[in-house]
C-alpha positions as CSV (number, residue, x, y, z in Angstrom):
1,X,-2.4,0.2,32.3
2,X,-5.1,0.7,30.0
3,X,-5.0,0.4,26.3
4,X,-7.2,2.2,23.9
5,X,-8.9,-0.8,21.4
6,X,-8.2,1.1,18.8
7,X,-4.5,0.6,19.4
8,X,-4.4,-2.9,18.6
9,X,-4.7,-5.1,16.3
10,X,-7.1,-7.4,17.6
11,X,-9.2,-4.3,17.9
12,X,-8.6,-4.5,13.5
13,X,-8.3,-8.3,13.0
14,X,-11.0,-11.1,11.4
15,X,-13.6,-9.8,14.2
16,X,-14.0,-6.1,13.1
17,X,-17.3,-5.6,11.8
18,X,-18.0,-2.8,9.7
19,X,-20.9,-0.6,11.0
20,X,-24.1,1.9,9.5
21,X,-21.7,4.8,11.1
22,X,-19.0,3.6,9.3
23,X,-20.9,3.6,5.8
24,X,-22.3,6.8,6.4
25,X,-19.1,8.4,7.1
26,X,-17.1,7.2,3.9
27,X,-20.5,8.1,2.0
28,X,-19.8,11.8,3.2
29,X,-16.7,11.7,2.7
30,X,-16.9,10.8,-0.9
31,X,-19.4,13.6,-1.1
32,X,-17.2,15.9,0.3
33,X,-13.9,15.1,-1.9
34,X,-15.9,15.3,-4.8
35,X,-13.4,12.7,-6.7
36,X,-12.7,8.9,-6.4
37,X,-11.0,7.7,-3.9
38,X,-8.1,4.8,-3.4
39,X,-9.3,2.0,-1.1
40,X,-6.3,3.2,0.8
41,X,-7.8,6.4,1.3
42,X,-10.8,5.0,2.9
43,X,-9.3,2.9,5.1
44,X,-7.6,5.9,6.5
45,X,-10.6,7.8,6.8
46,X,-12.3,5.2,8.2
47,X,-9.2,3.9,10.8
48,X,-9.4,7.8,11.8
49,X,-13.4,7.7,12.2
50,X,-12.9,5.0,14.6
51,X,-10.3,6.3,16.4
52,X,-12.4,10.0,17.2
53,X,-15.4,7.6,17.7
54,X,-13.5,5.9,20.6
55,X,-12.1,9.5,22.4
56,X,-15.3,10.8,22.3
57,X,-16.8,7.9,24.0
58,X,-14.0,7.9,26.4
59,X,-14.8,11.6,27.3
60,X,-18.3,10.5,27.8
61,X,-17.6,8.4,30.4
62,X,-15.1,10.1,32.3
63,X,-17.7,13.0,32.3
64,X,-20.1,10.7,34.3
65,X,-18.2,10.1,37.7
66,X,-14.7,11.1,39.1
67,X,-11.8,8.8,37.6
68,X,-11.0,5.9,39.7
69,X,-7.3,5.9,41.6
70,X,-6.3,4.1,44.4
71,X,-4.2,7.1,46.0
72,X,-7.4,8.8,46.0
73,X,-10.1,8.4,49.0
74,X,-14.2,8.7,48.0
75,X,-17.0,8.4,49.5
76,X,-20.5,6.5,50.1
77,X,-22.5,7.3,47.0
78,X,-19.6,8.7,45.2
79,X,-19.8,7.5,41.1
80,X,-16.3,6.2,40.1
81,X,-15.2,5.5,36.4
82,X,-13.0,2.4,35.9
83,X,-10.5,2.8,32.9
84,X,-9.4,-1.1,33.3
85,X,-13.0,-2.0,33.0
86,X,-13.5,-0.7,29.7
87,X,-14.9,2.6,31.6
88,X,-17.1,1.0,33.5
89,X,-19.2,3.0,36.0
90,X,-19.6,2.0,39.5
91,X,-21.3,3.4,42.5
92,X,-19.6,3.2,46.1
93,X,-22.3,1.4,48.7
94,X,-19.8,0.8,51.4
95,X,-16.5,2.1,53.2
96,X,-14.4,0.4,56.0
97,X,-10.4,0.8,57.1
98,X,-7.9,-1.8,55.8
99,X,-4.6,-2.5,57.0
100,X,-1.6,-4.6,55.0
101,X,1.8,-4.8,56.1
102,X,3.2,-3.7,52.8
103,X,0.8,-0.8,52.2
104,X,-0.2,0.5,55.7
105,X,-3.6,2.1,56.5
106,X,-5.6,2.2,53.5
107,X,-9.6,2.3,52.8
108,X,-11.8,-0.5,51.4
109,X,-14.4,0.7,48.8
110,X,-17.5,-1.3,47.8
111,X,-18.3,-0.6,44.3
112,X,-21.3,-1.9,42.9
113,X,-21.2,-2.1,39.0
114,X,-24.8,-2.1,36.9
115,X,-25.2,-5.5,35.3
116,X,-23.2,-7.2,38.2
117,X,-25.1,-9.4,41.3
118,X,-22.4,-8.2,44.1
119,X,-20.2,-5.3,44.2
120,X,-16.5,-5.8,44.3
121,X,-13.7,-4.0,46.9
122,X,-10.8,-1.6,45.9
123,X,-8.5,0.0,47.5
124,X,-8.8,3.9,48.2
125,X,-6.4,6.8,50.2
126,X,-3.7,4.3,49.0
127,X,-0.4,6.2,50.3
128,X,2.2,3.5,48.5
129,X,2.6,3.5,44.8
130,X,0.0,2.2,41.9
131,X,0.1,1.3,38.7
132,X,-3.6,2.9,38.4
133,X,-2.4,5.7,39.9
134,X,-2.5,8.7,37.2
135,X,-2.0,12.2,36.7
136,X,-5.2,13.1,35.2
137,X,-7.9,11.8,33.0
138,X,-5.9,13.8,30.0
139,X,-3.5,10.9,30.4
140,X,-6.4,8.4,29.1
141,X,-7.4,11.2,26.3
142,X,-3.9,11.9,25.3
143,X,-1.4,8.8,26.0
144,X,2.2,8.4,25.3
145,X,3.3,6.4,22.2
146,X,-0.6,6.8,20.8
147,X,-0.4,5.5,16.9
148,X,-1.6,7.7,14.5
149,X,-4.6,6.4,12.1
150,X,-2.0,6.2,9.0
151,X,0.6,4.0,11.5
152,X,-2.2,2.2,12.6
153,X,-3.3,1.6,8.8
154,X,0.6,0.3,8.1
155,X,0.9,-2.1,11.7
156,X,-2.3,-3.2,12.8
157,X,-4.9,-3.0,9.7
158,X,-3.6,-6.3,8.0
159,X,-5.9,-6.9,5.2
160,X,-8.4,-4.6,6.6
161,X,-8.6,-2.4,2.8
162,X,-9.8,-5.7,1.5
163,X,-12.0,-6.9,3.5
164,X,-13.5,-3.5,3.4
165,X,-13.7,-3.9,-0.8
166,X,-15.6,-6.8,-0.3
167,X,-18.3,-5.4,2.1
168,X,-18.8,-2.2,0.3
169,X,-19.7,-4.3,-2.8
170,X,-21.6,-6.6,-0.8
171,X,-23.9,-3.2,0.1
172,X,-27.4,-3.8,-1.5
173,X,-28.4,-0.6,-2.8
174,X,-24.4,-0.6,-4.7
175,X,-24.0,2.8,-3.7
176,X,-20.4,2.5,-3.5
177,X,-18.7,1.6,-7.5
178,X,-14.9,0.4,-7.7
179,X,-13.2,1.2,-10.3
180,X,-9.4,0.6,-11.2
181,X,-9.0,0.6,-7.2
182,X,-10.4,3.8,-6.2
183,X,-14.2,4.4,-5.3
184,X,-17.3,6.9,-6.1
185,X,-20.7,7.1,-5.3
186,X,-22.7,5.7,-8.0
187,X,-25.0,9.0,-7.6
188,X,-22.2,11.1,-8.3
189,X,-21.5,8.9,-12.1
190,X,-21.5,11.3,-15.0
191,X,-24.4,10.1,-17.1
192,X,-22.7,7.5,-19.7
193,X,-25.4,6.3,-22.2
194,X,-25.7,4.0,-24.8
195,X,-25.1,6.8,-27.9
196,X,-21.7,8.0,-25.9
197,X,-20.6,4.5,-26.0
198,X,-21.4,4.1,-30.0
199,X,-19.6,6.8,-30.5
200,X,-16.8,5.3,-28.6
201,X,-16.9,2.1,-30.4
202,X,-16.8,4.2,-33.6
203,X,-13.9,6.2,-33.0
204,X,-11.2,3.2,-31.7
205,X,-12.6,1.1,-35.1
206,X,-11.8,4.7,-37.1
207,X,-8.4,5.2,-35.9
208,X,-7.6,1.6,-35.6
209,X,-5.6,1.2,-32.2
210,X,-6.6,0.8,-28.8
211,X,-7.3,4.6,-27.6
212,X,-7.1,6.7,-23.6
213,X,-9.9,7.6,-22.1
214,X,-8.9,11.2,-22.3
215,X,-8.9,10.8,-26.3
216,X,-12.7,9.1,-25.8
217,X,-13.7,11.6,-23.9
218,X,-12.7,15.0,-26.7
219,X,-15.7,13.2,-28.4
220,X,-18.3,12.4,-25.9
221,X,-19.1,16.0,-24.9
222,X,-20.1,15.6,-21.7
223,X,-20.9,18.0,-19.3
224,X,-18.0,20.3,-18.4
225,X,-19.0,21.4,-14.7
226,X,-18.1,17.7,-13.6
227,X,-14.5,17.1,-12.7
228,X,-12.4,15.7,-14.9
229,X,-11.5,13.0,-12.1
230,X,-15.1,11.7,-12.3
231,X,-15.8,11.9,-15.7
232,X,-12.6,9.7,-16.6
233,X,-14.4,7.4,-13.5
234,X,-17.5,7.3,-15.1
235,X,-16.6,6.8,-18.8
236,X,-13.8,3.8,-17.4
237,X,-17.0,2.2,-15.3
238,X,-19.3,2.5,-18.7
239,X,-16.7,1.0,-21.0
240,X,-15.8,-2.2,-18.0
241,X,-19.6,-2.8,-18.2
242,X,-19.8,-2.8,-21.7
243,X,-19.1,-6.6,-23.5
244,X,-17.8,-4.5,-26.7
245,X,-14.8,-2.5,-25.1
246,X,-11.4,-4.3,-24.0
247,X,-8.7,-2.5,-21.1
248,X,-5.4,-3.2,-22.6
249,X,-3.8,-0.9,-21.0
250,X,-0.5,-1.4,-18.6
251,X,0.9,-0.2,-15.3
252,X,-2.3,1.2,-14.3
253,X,-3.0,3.0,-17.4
254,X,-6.2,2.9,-19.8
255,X,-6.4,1.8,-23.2
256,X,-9.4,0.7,-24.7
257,X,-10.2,-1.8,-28.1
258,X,-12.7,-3.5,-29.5
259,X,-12.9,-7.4,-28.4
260,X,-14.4,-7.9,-31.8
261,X,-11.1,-6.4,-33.2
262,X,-8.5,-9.0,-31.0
263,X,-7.5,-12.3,-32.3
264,X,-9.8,-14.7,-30.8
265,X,-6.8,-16.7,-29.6
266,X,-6.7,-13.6,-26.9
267,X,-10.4,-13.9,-25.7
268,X,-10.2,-17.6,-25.8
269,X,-7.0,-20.1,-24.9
270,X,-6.1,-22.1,-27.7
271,X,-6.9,-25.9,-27.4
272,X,-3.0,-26.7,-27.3
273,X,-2.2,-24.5,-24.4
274,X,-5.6,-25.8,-22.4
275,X,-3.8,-26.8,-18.8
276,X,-5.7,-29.2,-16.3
277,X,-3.8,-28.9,-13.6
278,X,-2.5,-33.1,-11.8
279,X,-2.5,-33.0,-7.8
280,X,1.5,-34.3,-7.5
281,X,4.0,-34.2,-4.7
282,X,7.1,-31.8,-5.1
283,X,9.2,-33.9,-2.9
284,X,9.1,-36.5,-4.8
285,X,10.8,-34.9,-7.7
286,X,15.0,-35.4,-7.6
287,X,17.8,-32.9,-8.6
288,X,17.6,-34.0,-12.3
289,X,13.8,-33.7,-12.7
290,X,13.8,-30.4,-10.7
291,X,17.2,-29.1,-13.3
292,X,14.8,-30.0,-16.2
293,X,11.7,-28.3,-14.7
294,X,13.8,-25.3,-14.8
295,X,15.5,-25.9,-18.2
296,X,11.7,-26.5,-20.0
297,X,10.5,-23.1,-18.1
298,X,7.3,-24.2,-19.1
299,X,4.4,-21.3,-17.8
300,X,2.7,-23.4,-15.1
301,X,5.9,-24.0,-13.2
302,X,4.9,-21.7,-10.0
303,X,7.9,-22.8,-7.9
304,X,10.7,-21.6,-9.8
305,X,12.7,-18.8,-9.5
306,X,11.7,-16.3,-11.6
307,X,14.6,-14.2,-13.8
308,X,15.5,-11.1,-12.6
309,X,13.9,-7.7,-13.6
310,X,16.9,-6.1,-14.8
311,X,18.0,-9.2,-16.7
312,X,18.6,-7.3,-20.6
313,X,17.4,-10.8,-22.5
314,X,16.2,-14.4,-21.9
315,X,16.3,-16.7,-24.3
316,X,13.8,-19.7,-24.2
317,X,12.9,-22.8,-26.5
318,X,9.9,-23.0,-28.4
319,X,7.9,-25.9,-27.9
320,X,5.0,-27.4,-30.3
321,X,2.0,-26.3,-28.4
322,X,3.1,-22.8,-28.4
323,X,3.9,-22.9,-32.4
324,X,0.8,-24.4,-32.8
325,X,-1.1,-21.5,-31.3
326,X,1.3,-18.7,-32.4
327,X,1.9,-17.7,-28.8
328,X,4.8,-17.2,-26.3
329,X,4.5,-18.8,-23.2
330,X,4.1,-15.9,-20.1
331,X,6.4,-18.0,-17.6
332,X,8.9,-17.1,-14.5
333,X,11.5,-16.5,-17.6
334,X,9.5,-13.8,-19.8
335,X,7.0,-12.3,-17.5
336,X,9.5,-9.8,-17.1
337,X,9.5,-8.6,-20.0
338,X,5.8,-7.8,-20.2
339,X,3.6,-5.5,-18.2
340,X,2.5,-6.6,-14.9
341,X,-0.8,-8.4,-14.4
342,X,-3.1,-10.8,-13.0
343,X,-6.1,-10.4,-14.8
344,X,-7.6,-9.4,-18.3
345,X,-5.0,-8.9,-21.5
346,X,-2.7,-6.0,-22.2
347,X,-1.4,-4.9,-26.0
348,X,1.6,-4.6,-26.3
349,X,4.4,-3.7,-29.7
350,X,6.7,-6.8,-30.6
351,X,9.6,-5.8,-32.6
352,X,11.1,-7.9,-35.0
353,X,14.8,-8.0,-34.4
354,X,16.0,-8.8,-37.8
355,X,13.6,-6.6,-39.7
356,X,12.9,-3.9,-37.5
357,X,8.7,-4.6,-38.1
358,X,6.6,-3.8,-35.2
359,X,3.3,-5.7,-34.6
360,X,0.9,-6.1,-31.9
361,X,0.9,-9.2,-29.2
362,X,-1.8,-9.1,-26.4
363,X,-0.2,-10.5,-23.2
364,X,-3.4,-13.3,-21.4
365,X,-2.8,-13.2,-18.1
366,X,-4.9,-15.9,-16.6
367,X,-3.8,-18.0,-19.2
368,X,-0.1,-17.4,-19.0
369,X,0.7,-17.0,-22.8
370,X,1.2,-14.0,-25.5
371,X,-0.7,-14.3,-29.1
372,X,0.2,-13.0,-31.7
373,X,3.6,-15.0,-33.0
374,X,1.6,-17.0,-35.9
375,X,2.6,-14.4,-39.1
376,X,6.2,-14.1,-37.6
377,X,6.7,-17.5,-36.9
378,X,5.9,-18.2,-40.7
379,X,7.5,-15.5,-41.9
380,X,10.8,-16.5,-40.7
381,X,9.9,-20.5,-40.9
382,X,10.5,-20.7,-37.2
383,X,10.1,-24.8,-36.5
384,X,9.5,-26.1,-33.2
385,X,12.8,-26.4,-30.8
386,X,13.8,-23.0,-32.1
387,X,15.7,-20.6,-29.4
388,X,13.4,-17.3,-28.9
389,X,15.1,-14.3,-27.6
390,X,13.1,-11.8,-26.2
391,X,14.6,-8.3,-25.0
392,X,13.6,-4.6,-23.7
393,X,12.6,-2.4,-25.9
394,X,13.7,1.7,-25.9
395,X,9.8,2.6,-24.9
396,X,7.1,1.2,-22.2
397,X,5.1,-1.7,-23.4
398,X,8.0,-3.0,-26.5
399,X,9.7,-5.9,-26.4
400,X,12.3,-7.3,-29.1
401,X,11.6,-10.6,-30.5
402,X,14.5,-12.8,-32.3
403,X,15.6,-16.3,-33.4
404,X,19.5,-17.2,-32.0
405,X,20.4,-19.3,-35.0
406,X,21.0,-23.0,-34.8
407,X,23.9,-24.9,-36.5
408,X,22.1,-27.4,-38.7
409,X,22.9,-31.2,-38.2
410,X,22.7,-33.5,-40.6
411,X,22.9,-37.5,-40.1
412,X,24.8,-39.2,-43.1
413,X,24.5,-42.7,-43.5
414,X,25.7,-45.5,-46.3
């Protein structure tokens, strides 16, 4: 039986190509929204496009000859469609009786296919059953158990939404801008220009503290017939593209600081926490080498199990490259306890557990640490070996920082 190619996922795998059509359609799309759009979005739209692309061409061809059945009986000249030939159209050039045991009397069509050096037989006024056999071309149009774009989009796109990212950026007029996952045309920006983003600059370094786009934007008096959705697009895209300006936001949210304003220990990694990663073999490692992997919980450990989310607290020992740098290490023990992330830094408010102080740490993602420990760790003469104990705070984006005392031990000798 026939299968639209739509409807599976070979039709979706490594060997899609992206087409003009398809470009042109999200363009309009865009248009038409008038807001960005999720890469999700547009791989729906665009799974959907495909899909109507494929009916209509299906209703094209059926429109050009009578649908091809083997219980039916046609005639010289007669211009068949052939659903299990991906639609191809055939002429019959011949006719003659057949005879089979199994089936009875039967014609013998000759079909000769455009493209092809010698026309091929099928069988016609077939009286026993056929799996060709259908009720009607509406069969083809409408099928049973037909996927719709969005279950298509969840069992057969695979990584479709990113292979689609990196084509639309590939485009080379850019027409297409990504921001924070979603999408506008560049022609649709709100003008951004080099006095909004002063004033930008001069309002975080005012007021001290990384500040939303939304507060940016009481300031920038831009014009109010654009949406709000694409003027908080347009300012986010401005501020990305600007060297001054710093996302430290979390979970998905924008905050924005001055990079100038960061300890440089966020922008750059500090000399003791430099890694240079050694090609090794896991197996090699025994029980006890593995326990102590584990019991180190050193940052760069990727094969460990990671704690729990819901875990309340974690407690982990402080070792001299971290008290060196006044940093935390952002390993499969504390990442938990910070906001998500792969890229960039995000601020966040530490919590002094003894004094109740709050100060600012800035979580470096790609290289797996949080700065901002030096002034504590002198304040409370933290040495190196010290247990850290880090737990939840009440609000988003606060974590609780303490030291679990240590007996002291002393060595007496004569």
């Amino acid at each position: 039986m026939f299968k639209r190619g739509t409807q599976t996922a070979e039709y979706w795998g490594p060997a899609f190509r992206f087409s003009e059509e398809d470009v042109a359609h999200l363009y309009e799309l865009l248009l038409e929204k008038e807001k960005p759009c999720s890469t999700d979005e547009l791989v729906l739209a665009l799974i959907d496009f495909r899909c109507r692309q494929e009916e209509a061409l299906i209703r094209e061809k059926l429109s050009q000859g009578a649908l091809y059945q083997p219980k039916e009986d046609y005639e010289i000249g007669q211009q068949l469609v052939f659903p299990a030939f991906d639609f191809a159209l055939g002429t019959v050039v011949d006719k003659r009786p057949g005879h089979n045991p199994e089936h009875g009397e039967f014609n013998v069509i000759s079909v000769q296919f455009e493209g092809q050096p010698q026309p091929r037989e099928f069988a016609a006024a077939l009286k026993t059953p056929h799996k060709l056999n259908l009720d009607g071309a509406e069969v083809l149009l409408k099928p049973k158990g037909l996927l719709s774009p969005a279950e298509l989009r969840d069992k057969m796109a695979g990584d479709l939404g990113q292979r689609l990212t990196a084509y639309l950026e590939s485009l080379p007029d850019e027409s297409f801008v990504r921001s924070d996952g979603k999408w506008l045309l560049r022609d649709m920006l709100a003008e951004v220009n080099i006095g909004h983003l002063n004033i930008a600059e001069a309002l975080i370094e005012v007021e001290g503290r990384p500040l939303p786009p939304e507060r940016l934007l009481e300031e920038l008096e831009l014009p109010d017939e654009i949406p709000l959705d694409v003027l908080l697009f347009s300012l986010n895209h401005a501020l990305a593209h600007d060297e001054r300006f710093d996302d430290v936001g979390m979970a998905g949210e924008h905050l924005w600081y001055l990079r100038r304003l960061e300890p440089e220990a966020a922008l750059v990694v500090p000399e003791p926490l430099r890694y240079e990663p050694l090609p090794h073999d896991r197996s090699l490692l025994g029980a006890e080498l593995m326990r102590l992997e584990w019991e180190l919980g050193d940052e760069w450990s990727d094969e460990v199990v990671e704690t729990p989310a819901a875990a309340p607290a974690v407690t982990l020992v402080l070792t001299y490259p971290h008290r060196q740098a006044g940093t935390l290490p952002l390993s499969f023990r504390t990442r938990r306890f910070f906001p998500p992330g792969e890229v960039g830094r995000s601020m966040v408010t530490m919590i002094d557990g003894r004094w109740g102080e709050r100060f600012s740490a800035w979580v470096v993602y790609e290289g797996r640490y949080v700065v901002g420990f030096e002034d504590w760790f002198k304040q409370h003469k933290i040495p190196v070996g010290a247990y850290i104990v880090l737990e939840r705070g009440q609000e988003p984006g606060e974590v609780v920082v303490d030291i679990r005392p240590r007996r002291m031990r002393r060595e007496w000798g004569r």
